[in-house]
N, C-alpha and C positions, 0 to 999 in steps of 0.2 A: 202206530208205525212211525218210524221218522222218516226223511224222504232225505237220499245226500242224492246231489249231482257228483260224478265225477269229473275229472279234470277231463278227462276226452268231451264228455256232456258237455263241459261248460265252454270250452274252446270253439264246441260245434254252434249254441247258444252265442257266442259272443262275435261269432262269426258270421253266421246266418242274420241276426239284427243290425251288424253292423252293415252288410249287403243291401238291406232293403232301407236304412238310413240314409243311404249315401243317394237311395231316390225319393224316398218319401219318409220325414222322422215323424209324421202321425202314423203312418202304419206302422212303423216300425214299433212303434210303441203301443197299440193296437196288437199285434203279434204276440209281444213278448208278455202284453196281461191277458194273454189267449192261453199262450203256453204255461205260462205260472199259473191262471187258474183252474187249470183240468189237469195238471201235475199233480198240485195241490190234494184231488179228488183222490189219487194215488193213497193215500195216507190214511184214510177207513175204508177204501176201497180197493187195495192192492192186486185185484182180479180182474177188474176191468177192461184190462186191455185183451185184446188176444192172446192168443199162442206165439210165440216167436218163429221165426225162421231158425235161429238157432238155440241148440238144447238150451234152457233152465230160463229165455230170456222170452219177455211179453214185450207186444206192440201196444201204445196208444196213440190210436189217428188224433191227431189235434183238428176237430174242425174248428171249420170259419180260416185254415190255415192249410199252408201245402206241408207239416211238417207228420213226423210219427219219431215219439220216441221210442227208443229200446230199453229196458230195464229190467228188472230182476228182484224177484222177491227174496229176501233171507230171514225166515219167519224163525229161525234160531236165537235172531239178533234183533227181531223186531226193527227190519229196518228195509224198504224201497230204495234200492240203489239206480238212478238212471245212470247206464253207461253210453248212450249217443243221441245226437237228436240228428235227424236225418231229412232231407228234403222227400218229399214221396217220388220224386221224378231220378232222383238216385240211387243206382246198384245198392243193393243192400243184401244179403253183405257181399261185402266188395271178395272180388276172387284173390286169392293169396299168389 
C-alpha cells in the first residue's frame, strides 16, 4: 500500500507540532516520530485502526500521544489515504 496524507492531514500535522514547539521542540519532535512511525505501520497493515465514526474511514490512536488519525483504505488503488489528524480531546467529527 502507499500511504498519502492529504492536505487537510498535513495542515492538521503541521499545526498540531507546530503547537507543542512553541513549548517544548524535543517533544515536538518526539510526537511527530511518534506519529510517522505508527502511520508508517498503515502501509502492510491498513486494518489496524478501528472502525471510524464515519462511513468508509478508520481511526488510529497514536500512543505515547494525545492524537488519532482518520483514514481511509482504497484497496482499488492500493493506497491509505489519511484525511485528518485530530487531538483526542477534540469533537470529532465536528457538527456541520
Amino acid at each position: 500500500m502507499k500511504l498519502v496524507w492529504r492536505a487537510k492531514a498535513e495542515a492538521d500535522r503541521k499545526k498540531a507540532i507546530q503547537f507543542i514547539a512553541d513549548q517544548n521542540v524535543g517533544a515536538a519532535i518526539s510526537q511527530l516520530d511518534e506519529i510517522e512511525r505508527q502511520t508508517d505501520l498503515l502501509i502492510d497493515q491498513p486494518e489496524i485502526g478501528r472502525p471510524g465514526r464515519i462511513d468508509g474511514t478508520r481511526e488510529l490512536v497514536i500512543s505515547r500521544t494525545s492524537f488519532i488519525v482518520i483514514y481511509r483504505v482504497r484497496q482499488e488503488i492500493k493506497q491509505v489515504e489519511i484525511l485528518r489528524l485530530v487531538h483526542g480531546a477534540q469533537k470529532w467529527p465536528p457538527k456541520s
